[in-house]
C-alpha positions as CSV (number, residue, x, y, z in Angstrom):
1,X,12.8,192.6,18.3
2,X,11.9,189.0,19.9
3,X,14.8,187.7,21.8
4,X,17.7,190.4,22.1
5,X,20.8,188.2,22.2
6,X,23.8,190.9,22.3
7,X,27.1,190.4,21.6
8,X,28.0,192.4,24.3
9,X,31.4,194.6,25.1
10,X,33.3,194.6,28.4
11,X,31.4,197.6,30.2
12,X,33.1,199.6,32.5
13,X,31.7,201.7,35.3
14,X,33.6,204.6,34.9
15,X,33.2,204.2,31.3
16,X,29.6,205.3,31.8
17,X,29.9,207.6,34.2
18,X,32.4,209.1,32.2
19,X,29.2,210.8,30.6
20,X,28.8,213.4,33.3
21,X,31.8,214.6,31.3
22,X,29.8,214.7,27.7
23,X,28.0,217.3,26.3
24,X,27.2,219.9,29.0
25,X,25.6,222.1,26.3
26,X,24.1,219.1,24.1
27,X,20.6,220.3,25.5
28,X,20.1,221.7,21.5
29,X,16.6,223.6,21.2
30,X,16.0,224.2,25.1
31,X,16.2,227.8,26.4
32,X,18.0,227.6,29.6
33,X,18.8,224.9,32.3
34,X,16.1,225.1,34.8
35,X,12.6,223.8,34.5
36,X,9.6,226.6,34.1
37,X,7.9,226.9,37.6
38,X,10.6,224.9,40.1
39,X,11.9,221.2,40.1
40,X,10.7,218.5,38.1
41,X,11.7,214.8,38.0
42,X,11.3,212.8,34.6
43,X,10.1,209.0,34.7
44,X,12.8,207.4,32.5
45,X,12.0,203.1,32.2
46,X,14.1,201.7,29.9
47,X,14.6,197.8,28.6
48,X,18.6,196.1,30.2
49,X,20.7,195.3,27.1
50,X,22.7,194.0,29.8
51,X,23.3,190.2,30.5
52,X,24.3,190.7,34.3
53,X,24.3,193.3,36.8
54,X,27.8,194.5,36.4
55,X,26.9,195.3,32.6
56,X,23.2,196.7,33.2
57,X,22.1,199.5,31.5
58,X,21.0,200.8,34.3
59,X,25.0,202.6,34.6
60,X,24.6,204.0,31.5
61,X,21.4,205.9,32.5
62,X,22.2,206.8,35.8
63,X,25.5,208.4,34.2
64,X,23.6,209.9,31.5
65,X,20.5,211.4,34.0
66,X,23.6,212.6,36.3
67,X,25.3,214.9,33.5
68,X,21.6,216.4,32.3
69,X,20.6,217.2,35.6
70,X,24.1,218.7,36.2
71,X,23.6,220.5,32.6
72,X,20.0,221.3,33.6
73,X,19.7,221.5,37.4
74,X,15.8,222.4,37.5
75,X,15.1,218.9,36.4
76,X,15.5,214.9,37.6
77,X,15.6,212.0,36.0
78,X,14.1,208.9,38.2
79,X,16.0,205.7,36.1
80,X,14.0,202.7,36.1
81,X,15.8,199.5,34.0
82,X,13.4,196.5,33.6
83,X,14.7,193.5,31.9
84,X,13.0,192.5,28.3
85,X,11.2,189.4,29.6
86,X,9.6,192.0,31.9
87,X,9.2,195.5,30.4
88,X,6.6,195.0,28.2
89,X,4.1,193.4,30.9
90,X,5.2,196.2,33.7
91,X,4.1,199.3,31.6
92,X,1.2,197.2,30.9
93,X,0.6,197.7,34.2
94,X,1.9,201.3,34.8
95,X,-0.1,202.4,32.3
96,X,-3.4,201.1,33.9
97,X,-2.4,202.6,36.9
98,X,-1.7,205.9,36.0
99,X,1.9,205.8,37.0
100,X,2.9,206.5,33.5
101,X,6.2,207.0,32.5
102,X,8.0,210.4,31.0
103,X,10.3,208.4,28.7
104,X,10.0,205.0,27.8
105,X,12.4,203.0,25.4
106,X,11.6,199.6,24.7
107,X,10.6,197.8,21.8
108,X,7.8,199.1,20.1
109,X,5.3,202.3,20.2
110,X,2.2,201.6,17.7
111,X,0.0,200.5,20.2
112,X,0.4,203.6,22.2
113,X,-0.2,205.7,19.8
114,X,-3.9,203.8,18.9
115,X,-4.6,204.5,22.8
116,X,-3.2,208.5,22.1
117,X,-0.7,208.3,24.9
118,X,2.3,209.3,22.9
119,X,3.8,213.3,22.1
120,X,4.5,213.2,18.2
121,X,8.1,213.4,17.6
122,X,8.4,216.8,16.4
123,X,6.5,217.9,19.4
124,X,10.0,216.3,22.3
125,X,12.4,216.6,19.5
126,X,14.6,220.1,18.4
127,X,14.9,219.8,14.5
128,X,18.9,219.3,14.9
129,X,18.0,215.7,16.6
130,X,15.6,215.1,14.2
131,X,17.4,215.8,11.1
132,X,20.1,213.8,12.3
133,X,18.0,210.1,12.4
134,X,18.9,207.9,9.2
135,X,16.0,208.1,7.3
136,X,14.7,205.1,7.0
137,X,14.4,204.9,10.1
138,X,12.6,207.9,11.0
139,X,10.0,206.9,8.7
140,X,9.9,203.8,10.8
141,X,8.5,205.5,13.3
142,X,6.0,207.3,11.5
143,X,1.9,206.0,11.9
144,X,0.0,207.3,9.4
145,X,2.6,210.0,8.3
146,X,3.4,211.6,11.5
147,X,6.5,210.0,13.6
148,X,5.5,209.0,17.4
149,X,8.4,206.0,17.6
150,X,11.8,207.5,18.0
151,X,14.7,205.1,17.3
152,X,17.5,204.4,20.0
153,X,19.3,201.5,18.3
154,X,19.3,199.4,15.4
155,X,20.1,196.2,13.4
156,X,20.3,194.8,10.0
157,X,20.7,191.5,8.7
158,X,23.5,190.2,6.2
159,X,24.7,186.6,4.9
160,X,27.2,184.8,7.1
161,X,29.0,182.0,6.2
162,X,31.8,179.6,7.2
163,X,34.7,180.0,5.3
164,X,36.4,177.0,6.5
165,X,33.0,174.2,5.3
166,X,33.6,176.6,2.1
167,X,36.9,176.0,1.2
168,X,36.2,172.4,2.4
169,X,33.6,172.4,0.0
170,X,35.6,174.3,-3.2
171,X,33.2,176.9,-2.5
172,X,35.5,180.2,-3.7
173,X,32.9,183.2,-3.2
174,X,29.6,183.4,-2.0
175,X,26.9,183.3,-3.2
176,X,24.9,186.1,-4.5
177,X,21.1,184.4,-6.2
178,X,19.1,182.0,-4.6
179,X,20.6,179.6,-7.3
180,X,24.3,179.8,-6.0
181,X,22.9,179.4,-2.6
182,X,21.2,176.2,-3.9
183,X,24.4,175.0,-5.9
184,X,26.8,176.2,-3.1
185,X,24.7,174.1,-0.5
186,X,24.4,170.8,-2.4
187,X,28.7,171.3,-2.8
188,X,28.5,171.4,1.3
189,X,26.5,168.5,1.8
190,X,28.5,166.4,-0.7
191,X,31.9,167.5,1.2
192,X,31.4,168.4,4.5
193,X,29.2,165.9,6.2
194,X,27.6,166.5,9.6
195,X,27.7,170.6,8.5
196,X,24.2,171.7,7.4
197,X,24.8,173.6,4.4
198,X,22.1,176.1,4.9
199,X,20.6,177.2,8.3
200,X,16.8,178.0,7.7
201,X,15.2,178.5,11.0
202,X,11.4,179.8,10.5
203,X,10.3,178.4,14.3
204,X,8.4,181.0,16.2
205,X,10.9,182.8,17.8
206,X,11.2,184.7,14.7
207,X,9.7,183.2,11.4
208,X,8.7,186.9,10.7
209,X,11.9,188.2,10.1
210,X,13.7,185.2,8.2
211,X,10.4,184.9,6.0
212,X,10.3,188.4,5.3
213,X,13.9,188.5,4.3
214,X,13.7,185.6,0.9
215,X,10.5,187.7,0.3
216,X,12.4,190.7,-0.2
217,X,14.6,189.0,-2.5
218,X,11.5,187.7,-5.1
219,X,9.8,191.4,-4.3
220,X,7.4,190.6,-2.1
221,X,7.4,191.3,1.8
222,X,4.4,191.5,4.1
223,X,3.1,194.0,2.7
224,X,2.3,196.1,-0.4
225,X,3.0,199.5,-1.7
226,X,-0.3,200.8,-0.5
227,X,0.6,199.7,3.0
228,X,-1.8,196.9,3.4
229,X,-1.1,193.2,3.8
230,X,-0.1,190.5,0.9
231,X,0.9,187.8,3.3
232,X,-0.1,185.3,0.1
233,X,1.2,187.1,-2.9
234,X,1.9,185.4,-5.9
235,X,5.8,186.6,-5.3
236,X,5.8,185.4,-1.5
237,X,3.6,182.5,-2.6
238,X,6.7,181.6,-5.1
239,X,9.4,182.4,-2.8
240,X,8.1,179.4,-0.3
241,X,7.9,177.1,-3.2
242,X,11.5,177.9,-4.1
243,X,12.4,177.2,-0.8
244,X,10.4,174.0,-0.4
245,X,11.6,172.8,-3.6
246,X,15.7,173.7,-3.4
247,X,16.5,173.4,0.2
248,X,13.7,171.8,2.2
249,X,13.3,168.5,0.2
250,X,16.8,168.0,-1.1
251,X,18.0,168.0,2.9
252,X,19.9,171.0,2.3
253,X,18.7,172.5,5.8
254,X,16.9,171.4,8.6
255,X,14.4,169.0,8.0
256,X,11.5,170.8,9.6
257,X,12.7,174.5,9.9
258,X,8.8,175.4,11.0
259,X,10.0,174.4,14.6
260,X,13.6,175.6,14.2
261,X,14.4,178.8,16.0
262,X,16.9,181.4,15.3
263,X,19.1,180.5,18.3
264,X,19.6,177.2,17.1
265,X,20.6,178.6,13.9
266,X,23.1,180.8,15.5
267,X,24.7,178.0,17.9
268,X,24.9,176.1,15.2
269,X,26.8,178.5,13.3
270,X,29.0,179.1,16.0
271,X,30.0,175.8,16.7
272,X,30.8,175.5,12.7
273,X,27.9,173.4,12.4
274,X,26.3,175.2,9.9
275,X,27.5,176.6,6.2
276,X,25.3,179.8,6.3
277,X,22.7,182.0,7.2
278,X,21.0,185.0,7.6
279,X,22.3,186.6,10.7
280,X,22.7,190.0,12.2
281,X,25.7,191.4,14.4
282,X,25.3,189.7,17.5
283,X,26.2,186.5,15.4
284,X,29.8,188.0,15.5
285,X,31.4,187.6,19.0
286,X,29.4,184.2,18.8
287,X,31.6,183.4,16.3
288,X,34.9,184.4,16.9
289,X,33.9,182.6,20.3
290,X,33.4,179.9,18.6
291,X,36.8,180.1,16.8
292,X,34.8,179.9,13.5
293,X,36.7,181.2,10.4
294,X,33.5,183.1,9.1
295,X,32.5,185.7,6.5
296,X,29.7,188.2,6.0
297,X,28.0,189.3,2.4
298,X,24.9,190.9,1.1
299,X,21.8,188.5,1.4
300,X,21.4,186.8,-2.0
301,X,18.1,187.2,-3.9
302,X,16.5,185.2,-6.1
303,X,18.5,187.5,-8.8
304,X,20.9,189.4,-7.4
305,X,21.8,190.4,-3.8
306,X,18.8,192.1,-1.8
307,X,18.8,195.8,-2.2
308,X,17.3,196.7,0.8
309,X,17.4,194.4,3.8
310,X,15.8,193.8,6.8
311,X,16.2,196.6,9.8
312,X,15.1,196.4,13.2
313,X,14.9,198.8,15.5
314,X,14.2,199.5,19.2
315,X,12.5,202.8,19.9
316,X,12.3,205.8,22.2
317,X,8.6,207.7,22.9
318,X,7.7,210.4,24.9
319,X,4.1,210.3,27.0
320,X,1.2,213.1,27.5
321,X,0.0,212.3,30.8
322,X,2.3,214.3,33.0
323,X,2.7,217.3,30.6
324,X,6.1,217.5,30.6
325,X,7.1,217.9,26.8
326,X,9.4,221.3,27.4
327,X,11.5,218.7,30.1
328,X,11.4,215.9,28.1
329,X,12.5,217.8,25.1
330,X,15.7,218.9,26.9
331,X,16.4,215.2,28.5
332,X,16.0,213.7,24.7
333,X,18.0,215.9,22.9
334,X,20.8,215.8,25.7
335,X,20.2,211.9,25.4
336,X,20.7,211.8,21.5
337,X,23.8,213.7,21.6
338,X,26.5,211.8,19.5
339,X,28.5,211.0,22.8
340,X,25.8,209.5,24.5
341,X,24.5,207.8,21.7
342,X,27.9,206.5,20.3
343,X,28.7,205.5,24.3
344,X,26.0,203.0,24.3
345,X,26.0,201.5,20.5
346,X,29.8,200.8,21.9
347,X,29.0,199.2,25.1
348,X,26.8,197.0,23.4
349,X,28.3,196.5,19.9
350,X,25.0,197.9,18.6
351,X,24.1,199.7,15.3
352,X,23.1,203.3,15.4
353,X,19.9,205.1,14.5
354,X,21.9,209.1,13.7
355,X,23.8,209.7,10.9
356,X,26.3,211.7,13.3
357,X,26.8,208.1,15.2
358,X,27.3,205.9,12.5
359,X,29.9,208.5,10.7
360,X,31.3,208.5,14.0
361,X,31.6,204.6,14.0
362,X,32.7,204.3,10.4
363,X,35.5,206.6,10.6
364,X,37.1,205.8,13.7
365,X,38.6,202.2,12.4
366,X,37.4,200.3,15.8
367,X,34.4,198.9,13.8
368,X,35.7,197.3,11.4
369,X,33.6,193.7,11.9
370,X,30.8,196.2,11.5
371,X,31.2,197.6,8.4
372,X,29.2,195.1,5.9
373,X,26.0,196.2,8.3
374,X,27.1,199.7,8.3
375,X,26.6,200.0,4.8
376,X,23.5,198.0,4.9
377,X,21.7,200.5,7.4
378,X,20.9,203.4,5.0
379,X,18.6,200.9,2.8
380,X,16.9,198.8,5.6
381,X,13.8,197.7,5.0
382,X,11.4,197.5,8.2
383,X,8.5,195.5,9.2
384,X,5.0,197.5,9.1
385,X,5.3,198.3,12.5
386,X,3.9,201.8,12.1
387,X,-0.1,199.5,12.0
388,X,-1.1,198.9,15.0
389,X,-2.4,195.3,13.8
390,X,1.2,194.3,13.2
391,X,1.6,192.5,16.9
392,X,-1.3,190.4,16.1
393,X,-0.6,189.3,12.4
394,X,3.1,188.7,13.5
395,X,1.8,186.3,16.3
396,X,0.6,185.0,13.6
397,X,3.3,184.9,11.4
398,X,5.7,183.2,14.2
399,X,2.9,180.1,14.6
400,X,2.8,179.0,11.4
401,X,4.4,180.4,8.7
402,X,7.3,177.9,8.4
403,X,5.1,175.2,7.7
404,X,4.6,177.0,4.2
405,X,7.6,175.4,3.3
406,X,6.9,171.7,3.7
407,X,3.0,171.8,3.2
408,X,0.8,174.0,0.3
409,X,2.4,177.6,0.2
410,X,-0.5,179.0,-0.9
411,X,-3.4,177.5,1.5
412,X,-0.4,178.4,4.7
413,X,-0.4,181.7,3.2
414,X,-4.0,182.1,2.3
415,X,-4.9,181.3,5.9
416,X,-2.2,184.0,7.2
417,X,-3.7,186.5,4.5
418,X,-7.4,186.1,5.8
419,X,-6.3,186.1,9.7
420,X,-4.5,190.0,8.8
421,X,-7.5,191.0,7.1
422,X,-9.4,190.1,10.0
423,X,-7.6,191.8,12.2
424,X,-7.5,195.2,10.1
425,X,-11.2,194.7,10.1
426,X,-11.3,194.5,14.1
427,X,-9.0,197.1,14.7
């Protein structure tokens, strides 16, 4: 995920720490407490979903490492929280180093498993844990068939819109084909100046994901069922034309969404500047701060709603270098224990990756803003992030793929096509 803007819940200290209370015999698959041949400490780094010190996740893990070593008194866990600007750069440089990490969660894996640094997921994982991932997003995590990334949290992305500029505009339902959508934003426009009726940001912070979600609703996406890249489809090719033709040149969105990023989209929401958009949950305690009036539906396709949306994920993985699978086997299965994992999807109004946690979470009744994304989960559809190319061609994506809908669709995605190719070539 690009920028992780949370809609974040009060944390409390005790809250977390709380945890040394959870699960003392959630270590499923290990045979005994102690590590084999005296005291070991794990490397745990992990990415802050905090916003500020008093809500870093750095309480969480410390509560968590506390109750597994108290569970499992042979082995440590050293907790090291590194904000997102900085997490990615800093392993970077741990790796190089040779201070490799144990345990790292952050948010992506495929380009440690090209440089073989990653335990397969079978190998840190007890089949209990394993079986209990949703699906989908298990197979996320696969490369090549065989599942290195493990997921830790997840999103998903649904239609919002403002129920007050829809009423204002006689707008009863919403829409569910790219044709109400066009129909519903030309009502908007008409009767509810200064609101613009459809939010289409496709800027770099992330053109990948709101490109790939209308591409998904003409059948297309970035790639095809053989796994390789069709960045310039004839359906994706279509689906910028669409949007060109129905929102782009009428004024129906922003006049040059190409540098008009997500966060923009979102404020504007949130100050009931905006009719609708795509939008995933963090959207919703911007919102209600906002005192916007607002709904959520399934994504309209160019048909009918999309069947599967667009998932993200952030992901766990285990590294080789310091040999300590049987320990970090213990630590990951204590970690994914549905009271640790349901702790911190609550702390951070965050989607889960277990089917235990998101029964958990559906049942309980305190979720209830979360329940159009809870049904979503199941049938997420993800970016190709098991090919290790995908950072490059999604560089890619970001630069210059909104400019598909004001220019040619199919010389912007032509160029995109042969710039993927190229990079599967190099890999």
């Amino acid at each position: 995920m690009n920028k992780r803007v949370r809609a974040l819940s009060t944390m409390c200290a005790a809250g977390a720490l709380a945890l040394t209370a959870c699960g003392g015999g959630s270590g499923s698959g290990s045979d005994g407490g102690s590590a084999a041949g005296g005291s070991v400490t794990l490397k745990l780094v992990a990415a802050d979903y905090g916003e500020k010190e008093s809500n870093s996740s750095k309480t969480y893990w410390n509560g968590v490492a506390t109750a597994f070593t108290a569970a499992n008194p042979g082995i440590k866990v050293d907790v090291q929280v590194v904000n997102w600007n900085d997490i990615d750069t800093q392993v970077k440089t741990m790796i190089q180093s040779g201070n490799v990490p144990d345990v790292l969660q952050t948010g992506g894996y495929a380009d440690k498993v090209a440089d073989d640094l990653l335990y397969k997921a079978e190998d840190v994982l007890s089949a209990d844990t394993r079986a209990d991932f949703i699906q989908t997003f298990a197979q996320a995590g696969q490369v090549n068939g065989v599942q290195y990334g493990i997921p830790f949290v997840s999103s998903a992305r649904a239609l919002f819109y403002n129920k007050t500029v829809f009423q204002q505009a006689g707008i009863t339902q919403p829409p569910t084909t790219w044709d109400e959508v066009r129909k519903d934003a030309e009502l908007i426009k008409a009767k509810a100046p200064g609101v613009t009726p459809y939010a289409l940001p496709l800027g770099p912070e992330e053109a990948q994901g709101e490109s790939m979600i209308w591409e998904l609703g003409n059948g297309g996406g970035p790639t095809g069922k053989d796994g390789g890249y069709t960045l310039d489809s004839p359906a994706n090719v279509d689906t910028f034309r669409w949007l060109r033709t129905n929102l782009v040149d009428p004024g129906l969105t922003y006049a040059n969404p190409a540098t008009t990023d997500r966060k923009t989209a979102f404020a504007d929401f949130a100050a009931g500047k905006a009719g609708m958009l795509d939008g995933h949950p963090s959207l919703i305690q911007m919102a209600k701060d906002g005192k916007v009036d607002y709904g959520v539906a399934p994504i309209p396709g160019k048909s009918a709603p999309l069947a599967s949306t667009l998932g993200v994920a952030d992901w766990m993985m285990a590294f080789k270098k310091n040999g300590h699978r049987d320990q970090i086997r213990k630590f990951l299965d204590f970690a994914y224990s549905k009271e640790n994992t349901l702790a911190f999807d609550e702390t951070y109004n965050l989607m889960p990756v277990t089917q235990s946690t998101l029964h958990e979470m559906t049942a309980s009744g305190k979720h209830q803003d979360l329940e159009p994304f809870f049904a979503l989960l199941p049938q997420a559809a993800f970016y190709p992030l098991g090919d290790t190319t995908w950072d490059a061609v999604s560089a890619e994506l970001k630069k210059s793929i909104g400019t598909a809908v004001t220019g040619d669709p199919a010389k912007v995605l032509g160029d995109l096509q042969k710039k993927a190719k190229d990079a599967v070539a190099n890999k």
